[in-house]
C-alpha positions in Angstrom: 31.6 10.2 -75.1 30.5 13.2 -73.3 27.3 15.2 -74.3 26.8 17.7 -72.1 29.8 20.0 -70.6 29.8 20.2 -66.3 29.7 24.1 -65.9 32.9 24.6 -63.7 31.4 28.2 -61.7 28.5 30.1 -63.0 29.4 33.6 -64.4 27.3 36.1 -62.0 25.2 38.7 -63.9 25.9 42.1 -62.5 22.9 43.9 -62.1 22.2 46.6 -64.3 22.0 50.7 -63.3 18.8 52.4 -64.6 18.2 56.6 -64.6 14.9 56.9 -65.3 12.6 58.8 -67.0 10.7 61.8 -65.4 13.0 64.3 -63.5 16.4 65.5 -64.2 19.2 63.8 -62.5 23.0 64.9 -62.1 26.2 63.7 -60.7 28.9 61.0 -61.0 28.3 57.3 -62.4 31.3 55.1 -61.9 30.2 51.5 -61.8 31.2 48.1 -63.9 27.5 47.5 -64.2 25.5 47.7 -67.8 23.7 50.9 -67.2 21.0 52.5 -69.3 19.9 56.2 -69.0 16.3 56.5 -70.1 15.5 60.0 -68.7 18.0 63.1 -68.6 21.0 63.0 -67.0 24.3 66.1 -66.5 27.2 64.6 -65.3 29.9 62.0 -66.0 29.7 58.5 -66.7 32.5 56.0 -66.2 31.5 52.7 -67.1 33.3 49.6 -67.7 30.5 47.8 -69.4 27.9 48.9 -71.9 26.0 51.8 -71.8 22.6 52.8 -73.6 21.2 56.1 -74.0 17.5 55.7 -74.8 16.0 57.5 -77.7 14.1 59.9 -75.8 17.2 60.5 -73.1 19.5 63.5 -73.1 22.7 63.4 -71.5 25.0 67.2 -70.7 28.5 65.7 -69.8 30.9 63.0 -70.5 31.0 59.5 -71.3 33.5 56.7 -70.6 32.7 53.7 -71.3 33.1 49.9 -72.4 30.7 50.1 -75.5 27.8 52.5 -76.0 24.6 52.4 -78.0 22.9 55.6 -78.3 19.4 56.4 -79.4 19.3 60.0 -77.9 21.2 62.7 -77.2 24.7 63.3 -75.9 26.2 66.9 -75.4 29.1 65.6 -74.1 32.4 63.6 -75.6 32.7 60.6 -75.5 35.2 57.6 -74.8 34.8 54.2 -75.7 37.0 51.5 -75.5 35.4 49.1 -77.9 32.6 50.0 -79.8 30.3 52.8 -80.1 26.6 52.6 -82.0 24.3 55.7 -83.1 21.1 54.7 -83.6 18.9 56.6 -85.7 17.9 60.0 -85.1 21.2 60.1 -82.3 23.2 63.1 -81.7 26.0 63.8 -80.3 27.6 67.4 -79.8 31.4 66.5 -79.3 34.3 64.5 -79.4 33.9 60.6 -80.0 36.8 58.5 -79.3 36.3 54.8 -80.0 37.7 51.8 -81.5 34.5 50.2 -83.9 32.0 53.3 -84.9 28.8 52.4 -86.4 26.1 54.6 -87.4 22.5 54.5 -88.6 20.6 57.2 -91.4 20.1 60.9 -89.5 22.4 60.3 -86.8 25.3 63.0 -86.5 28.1 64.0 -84.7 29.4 67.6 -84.4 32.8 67.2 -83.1 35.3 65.4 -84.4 35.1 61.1 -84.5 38.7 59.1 -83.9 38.0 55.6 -84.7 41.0 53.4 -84.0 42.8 50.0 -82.6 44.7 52.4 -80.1 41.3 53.7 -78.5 41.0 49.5 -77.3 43.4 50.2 -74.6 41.8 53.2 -72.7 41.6 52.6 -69.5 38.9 53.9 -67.6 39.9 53.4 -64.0 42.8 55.5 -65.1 40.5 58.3 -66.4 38.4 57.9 -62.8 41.8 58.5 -61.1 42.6 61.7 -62.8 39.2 63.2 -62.6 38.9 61.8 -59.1 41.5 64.4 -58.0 40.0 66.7 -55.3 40.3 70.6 -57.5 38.7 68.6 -60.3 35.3 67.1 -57.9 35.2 71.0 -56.3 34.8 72.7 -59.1 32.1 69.7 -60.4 30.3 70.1 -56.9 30.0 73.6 -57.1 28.6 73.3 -60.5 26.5 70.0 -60.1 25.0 71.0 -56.6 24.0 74.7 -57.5 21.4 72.9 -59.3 17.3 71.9 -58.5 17.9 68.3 -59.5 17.9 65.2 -58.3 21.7 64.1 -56.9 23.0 60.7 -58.1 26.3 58.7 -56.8 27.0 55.2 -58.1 30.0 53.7 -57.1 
């Protein structure tokens, strides 16, 4: 009789993306990290792990993502392939696009909120690839790099 199961390989834990608080901070996420914005952030976020949006954290852009939790605020839509969680107090000005929603008392949306199986098979990569196209990153340069903040690339 056998007790204890031999681990064949240890799983390796990716190490998780922070933007912290104090400052403003712009540009493109992409990364299969957790990541976890804690301070303000205006760009776009592709993600194919879990995000968290801290209570006190404001995000201007888009979201896609594995799962989200978010305590703050979002003016942005956002797209999440598994489940997406508003704590309480959260807001989010735009489109939410998920498969599980859960929400807690005075959180709110003010776009529409599509909760369905179908939203389990967004790809994100595919999302990356689309926006990745050179007219779309100009005109997000021009816009992104116009401003005094601090420039952030994670790939």
């Amino acid at each position: 009789m056998q007790l204890f199961k031999k681990r064949e390989k240890a799983e390796a834990m990716l190490p998780a993306v922070q933007v912290v608080s104090g400052g403003f901070y712009f540009g493109i996420i992409k990364t299969i990290s957790p990541i976890r914005i804690e301070g303000d952030f205006k760009g776009i976020i592709f993600c194919t792990n879990k995000v968290i949006i801290d209570g006190k954290a404001t995000v201007s852009g888009d979201i896609l993502c594995h799962e989200i939790v978010i305590g703050g605020m979002i003016d942005g839509n956002v797209i999440c392939k598994n489940k997406c969680h508003l704590q309480a107090d959260a807001m989010v000005s735009g489109v939410v696009r998920t498969a599980l929603f859960e929400n807690e008392i005075n959180s709110s949306v003010s776009g529409p909120v599509y909760v369905g199986k179908e939203n389990g098979t967004i790809d994100i990569d595919e999302y990356y690839g689309i926006f990745n196209k050179k007219e779309n990153l100009e005109k997000i340069k021009a816009e992104y790099f116009s401003l005094p903040q601090k420039m952030i690339l994670i790939s």
